[in-house]
Residue frames relative to the residue before (quaternion, step in Angstrom):
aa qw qx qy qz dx dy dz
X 1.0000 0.0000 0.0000 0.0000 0.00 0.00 0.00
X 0.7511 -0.5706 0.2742 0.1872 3.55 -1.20 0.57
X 0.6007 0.6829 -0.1060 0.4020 2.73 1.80 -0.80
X 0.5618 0.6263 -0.1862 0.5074 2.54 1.43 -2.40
X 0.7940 0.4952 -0.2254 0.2713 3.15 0.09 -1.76
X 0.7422 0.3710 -0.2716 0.4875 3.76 1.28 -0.86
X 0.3566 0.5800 -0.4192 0.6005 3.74 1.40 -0.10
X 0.7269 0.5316 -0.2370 0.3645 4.20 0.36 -1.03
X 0.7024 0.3221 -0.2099 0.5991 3.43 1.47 -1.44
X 0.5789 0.5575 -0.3909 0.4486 3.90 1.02 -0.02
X 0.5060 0.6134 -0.3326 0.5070 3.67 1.58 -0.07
X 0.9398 0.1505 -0.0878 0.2939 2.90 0.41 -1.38
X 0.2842 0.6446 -0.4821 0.5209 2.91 2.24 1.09
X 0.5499 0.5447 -0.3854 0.5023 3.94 1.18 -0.10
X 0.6913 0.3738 -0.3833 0.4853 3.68 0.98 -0.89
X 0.7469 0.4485 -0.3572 0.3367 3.26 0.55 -0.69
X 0.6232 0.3998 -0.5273 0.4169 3.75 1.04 0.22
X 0.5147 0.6296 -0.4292 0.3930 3.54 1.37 -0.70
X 0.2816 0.7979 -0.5146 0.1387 4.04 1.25 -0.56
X 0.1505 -0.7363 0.6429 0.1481 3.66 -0.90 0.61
X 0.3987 -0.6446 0.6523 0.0107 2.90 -1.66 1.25
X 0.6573 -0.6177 0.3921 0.1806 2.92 -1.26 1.47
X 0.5820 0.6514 -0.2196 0.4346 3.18 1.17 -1.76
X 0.7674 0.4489 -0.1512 0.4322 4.00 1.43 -0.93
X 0.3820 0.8460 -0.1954 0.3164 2.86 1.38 0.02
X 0.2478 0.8579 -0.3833 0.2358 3.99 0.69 0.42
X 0.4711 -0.5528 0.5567 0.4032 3.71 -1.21 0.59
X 0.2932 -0.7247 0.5878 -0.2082 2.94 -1.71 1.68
X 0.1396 0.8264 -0.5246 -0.1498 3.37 -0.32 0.68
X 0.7517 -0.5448 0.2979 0.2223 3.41 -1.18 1.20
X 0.6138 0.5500 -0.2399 0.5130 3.44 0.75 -1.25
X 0.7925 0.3047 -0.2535 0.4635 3.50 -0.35 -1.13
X 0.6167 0.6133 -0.3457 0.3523 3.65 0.94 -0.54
X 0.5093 0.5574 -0.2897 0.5882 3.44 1.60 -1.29
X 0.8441 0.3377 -0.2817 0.3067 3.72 -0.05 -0.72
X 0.6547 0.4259 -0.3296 0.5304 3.35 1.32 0.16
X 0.3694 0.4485 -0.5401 0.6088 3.98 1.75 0.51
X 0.7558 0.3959 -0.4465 0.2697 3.37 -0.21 -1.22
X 0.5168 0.6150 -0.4521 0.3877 3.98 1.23 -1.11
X 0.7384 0.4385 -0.3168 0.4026 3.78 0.78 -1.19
X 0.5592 0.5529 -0.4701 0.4008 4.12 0.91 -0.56
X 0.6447 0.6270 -0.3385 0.2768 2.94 0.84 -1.94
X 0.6173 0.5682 -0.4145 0.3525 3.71 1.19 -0.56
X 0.4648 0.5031 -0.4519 0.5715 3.98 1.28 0.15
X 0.5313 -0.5642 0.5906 0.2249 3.52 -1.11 1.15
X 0.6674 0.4974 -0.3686 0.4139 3.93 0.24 -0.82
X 0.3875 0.6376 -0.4575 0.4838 4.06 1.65 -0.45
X 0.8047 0.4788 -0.2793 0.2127 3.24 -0.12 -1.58
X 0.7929 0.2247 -0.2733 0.4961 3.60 0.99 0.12
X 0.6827 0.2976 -0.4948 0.4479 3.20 0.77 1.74
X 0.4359 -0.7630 0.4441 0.1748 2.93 -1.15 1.29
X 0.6489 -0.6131 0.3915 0.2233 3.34 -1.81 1.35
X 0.3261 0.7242 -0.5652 -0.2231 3.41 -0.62 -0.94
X 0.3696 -0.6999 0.6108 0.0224 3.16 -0.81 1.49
X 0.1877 0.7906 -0.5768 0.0838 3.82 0.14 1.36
X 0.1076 0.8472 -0.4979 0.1508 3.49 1.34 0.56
X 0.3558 -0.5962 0.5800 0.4261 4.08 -0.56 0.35
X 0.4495 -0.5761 0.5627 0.3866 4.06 -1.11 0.46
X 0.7561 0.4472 -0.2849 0.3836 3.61 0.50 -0.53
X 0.5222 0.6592 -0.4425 0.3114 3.92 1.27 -0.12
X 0.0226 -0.6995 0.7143 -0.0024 4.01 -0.60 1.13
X 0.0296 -0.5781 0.8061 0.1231 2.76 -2.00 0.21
X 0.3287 -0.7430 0.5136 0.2760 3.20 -1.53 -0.03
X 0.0642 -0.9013 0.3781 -0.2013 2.93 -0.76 1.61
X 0.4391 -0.5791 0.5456 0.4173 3.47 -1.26 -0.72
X 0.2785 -0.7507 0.4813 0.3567 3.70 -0.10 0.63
X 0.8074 0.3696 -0.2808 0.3643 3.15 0.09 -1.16
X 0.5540 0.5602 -0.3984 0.4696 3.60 1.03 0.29
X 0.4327 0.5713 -0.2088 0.6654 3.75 1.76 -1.39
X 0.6402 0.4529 -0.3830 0.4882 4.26 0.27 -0.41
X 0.7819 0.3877 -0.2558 0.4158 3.59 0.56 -1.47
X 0.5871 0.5547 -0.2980 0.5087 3.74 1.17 -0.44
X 0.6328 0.3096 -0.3478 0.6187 3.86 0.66 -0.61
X 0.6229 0.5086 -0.4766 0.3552 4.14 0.16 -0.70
X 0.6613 0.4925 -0.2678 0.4983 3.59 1.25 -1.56
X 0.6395 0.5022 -0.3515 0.4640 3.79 0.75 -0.17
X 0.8658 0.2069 -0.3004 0.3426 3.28 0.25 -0.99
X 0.5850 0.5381 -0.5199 0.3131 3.69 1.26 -0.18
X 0.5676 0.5549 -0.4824 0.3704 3.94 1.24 -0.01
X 0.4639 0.6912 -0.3573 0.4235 3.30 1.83 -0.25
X 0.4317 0.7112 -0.2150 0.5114 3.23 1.05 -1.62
X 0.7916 0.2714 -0.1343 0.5308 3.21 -1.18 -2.34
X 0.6092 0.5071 -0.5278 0.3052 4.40 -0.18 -0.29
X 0.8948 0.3116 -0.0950 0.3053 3.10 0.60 -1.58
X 0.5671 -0.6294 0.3997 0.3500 3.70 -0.82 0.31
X 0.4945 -0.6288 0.3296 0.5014 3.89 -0.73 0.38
X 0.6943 0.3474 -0.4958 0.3891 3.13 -1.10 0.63
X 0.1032 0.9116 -0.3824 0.1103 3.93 1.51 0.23
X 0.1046 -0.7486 0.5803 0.3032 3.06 -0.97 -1.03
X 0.1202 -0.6879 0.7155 0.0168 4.18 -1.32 0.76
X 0.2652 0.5974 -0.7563 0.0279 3.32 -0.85 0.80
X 0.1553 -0.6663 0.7266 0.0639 3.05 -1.85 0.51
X 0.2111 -0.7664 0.5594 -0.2348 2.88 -0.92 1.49
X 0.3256 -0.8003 0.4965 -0.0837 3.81 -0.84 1.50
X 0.2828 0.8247 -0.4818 -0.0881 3.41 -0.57 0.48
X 0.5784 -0.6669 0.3944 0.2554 3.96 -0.76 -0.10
X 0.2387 0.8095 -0.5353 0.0347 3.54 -0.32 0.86
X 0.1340 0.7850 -0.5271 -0.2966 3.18 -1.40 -0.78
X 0.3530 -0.8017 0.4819 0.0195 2.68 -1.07 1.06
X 0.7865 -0.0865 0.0527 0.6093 4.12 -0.26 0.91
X 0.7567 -0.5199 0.1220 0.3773 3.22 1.07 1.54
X 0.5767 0.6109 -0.3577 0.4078 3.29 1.24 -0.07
X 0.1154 -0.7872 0.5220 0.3074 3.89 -0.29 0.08
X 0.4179 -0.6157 0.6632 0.0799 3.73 -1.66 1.15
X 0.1123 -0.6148 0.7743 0.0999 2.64 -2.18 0.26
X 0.1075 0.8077 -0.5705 -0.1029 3.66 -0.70 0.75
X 0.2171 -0.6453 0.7194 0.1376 3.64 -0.66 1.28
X 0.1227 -0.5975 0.7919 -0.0291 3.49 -1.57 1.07
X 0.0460 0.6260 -0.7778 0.0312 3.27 -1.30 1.35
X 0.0487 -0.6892 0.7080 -0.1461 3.75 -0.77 1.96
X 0.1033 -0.7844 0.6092 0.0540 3.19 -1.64 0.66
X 0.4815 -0.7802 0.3067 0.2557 3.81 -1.15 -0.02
X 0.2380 0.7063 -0.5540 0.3710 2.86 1.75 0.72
X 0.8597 -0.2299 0.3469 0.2962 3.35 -2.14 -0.43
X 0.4514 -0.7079 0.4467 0.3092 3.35 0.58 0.11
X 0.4237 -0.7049 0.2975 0.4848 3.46 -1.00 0.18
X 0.6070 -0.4724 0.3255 0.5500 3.98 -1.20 0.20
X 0.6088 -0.5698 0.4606 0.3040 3.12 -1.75 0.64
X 0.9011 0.2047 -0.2871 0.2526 3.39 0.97 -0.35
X 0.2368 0.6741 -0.5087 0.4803 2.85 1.79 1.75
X 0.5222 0.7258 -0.3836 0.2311 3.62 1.02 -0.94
X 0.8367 0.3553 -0.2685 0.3188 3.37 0.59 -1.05
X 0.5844 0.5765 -0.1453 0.5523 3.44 1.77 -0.62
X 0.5159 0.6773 -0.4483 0.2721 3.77 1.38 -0.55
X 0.6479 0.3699 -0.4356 0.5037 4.07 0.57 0.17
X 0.5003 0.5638 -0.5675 0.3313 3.99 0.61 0.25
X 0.5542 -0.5040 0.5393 0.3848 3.23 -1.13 0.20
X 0.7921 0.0952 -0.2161 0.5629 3.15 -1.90 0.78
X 0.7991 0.2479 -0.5328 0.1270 3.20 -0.16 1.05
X 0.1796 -0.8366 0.5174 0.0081 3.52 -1.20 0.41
X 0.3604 -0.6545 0.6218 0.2349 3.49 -0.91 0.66
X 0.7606 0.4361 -0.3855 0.2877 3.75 0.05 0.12
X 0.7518 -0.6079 0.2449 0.0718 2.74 -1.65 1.79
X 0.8216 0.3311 -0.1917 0.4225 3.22 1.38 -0.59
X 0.5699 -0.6266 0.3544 0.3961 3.30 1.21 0.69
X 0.5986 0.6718 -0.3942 0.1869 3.56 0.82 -0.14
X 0.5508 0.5653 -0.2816 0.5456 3.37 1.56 -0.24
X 0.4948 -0.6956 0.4955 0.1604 3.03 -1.43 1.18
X 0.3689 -0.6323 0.5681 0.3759 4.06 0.84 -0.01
X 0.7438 0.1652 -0.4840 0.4304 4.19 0.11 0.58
X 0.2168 0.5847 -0.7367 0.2616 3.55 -0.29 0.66
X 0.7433 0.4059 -0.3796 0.3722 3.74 -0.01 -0.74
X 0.6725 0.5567 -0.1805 0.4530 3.03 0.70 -1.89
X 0.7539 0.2563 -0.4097 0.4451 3.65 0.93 -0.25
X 0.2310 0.6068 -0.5072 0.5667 3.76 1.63 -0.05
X 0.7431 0.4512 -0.3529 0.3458 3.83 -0.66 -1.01
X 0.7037 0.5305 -0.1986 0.4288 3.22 0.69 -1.70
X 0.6047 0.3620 -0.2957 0.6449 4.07 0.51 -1.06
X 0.8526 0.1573 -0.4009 0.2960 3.68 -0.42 -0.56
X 0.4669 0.6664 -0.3889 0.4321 3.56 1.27 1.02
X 0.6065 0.4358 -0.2210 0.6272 3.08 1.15 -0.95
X 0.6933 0.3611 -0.3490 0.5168 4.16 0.77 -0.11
X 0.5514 -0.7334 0.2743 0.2877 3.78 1.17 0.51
X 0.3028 0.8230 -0.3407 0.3389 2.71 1.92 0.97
X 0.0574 0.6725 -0.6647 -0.3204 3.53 -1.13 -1.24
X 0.1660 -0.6454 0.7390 0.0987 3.22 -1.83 0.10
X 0.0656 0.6724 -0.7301 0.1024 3.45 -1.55 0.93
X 0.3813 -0.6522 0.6519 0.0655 3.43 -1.97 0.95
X 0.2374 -0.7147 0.6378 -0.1614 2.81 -1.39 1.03
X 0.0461 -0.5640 0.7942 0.2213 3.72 -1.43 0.12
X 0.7729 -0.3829 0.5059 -0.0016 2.17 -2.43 1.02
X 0.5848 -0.6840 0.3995 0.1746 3.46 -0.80 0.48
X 0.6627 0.0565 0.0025 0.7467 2.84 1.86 -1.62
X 0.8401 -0.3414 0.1250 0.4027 3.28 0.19 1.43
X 0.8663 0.2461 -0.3109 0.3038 3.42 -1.14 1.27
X 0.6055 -0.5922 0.3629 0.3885 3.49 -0.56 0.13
X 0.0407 -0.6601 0.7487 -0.0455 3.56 -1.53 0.57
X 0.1186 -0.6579 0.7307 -0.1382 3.31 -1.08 1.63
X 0.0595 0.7442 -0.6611 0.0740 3.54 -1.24 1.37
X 0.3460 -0.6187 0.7036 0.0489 3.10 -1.40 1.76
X 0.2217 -0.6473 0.7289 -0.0228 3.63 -1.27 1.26
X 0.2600 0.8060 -0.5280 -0.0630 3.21 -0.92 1.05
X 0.6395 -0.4093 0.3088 0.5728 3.68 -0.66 -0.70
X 0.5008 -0.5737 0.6117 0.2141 3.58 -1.17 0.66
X 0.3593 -0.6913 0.5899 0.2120 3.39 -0.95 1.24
X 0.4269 -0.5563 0.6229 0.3467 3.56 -1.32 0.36
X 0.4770 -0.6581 0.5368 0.2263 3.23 -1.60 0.82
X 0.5184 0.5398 -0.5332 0.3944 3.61 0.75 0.61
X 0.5128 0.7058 -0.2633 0.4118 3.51 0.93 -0.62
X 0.5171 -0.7372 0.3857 0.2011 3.41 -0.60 1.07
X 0.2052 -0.8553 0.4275 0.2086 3.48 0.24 0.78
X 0.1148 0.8911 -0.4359 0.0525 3.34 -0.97 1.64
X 0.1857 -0.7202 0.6116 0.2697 4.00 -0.13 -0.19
X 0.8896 -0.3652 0.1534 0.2276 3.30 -1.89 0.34
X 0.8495 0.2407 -0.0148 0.4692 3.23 0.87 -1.01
């Protein structure tokens, strides 16, 4: 439909202005980055009655764009947020791999709300869509989440929880340890 289709090229006129530039690129660490998304959610009243946990390793970089790495953890945890009831829980959580010689970072931000619907799961990185109840989301928070941690040679995918709720993991490149180690601000 016509709509779909101009709603589609109005997405991905957002990725393409969001476009990251080599030139912006820089060692990042993860931790300090999470606490300065969560400082910006926390500005939605519906933050204030769930708690953070920031279980990030202090030592996990990637190499990135911060202020692009900001808009991808903000777009994660306020669906974290908007999932869970007050008294919730957000943890985000980091781990190390590598994988065909290459070394990763995966930041997992998973909550204990309801998880997401089974038949949102497969479709949950398309534009315009959205498991939430109150129409207040715009359906591209992911799809632009996807897009930045694509263009950083990344991927991301969703999941439920075992014991209930949702758990979104961003895969990126491991920063080299020569690289000056920085965060957004």
């Amino acid at each position: 439909n016509r709509v779909a289709q101009r709603l589609r090229k109005i997405s991905d006129g957002l990725l393409d202005f969001a476009r990251v530039r080599k030139q912006g690129m820089e060692r990042v660490l993860l931790r300090p980055l999470l606490d300065e998304s969560w400082s910006l959610v926390t500005i939605d009243e519906k933050a204030s009655g769930v708690r953070f946990h920031n279980e990030v390793a202090p030592d996990a970089a990637v190499t990135g764009n911060a202020d692009r790495l900001v808009q991808v953890m903000v777009n994660l945890l306020r669906n974290a947020v908007h999932a869970v009831e007050s008294g919730g829980n957000v943890f985000a959580r980091s781990k190390h791999t590598t994988q065909q010689g290459r070394r990763w970072v995966t930041l997992c931000v998973e909550d204990d709300g309801p998880g997401i619907p089974a038949e949102v799961l497969p479709d949950i990185f398309d534009a315009f869509v959205s498991s939430r109840l109150d129409a207040r989301g715009t359906g591209l928070g992911l799809t632009v989440a996807e897009g930045i941690v694509q263009q950083h040679g990344g991927d991301i995918a969703a999941a439920n929880r075992p014991e209930g709720g949702a758990s979104l993991s961003v895969r990126l490149p491991a920063a080299n340890h020569q690289e000056a180690a920085t965060h957004a601000r």
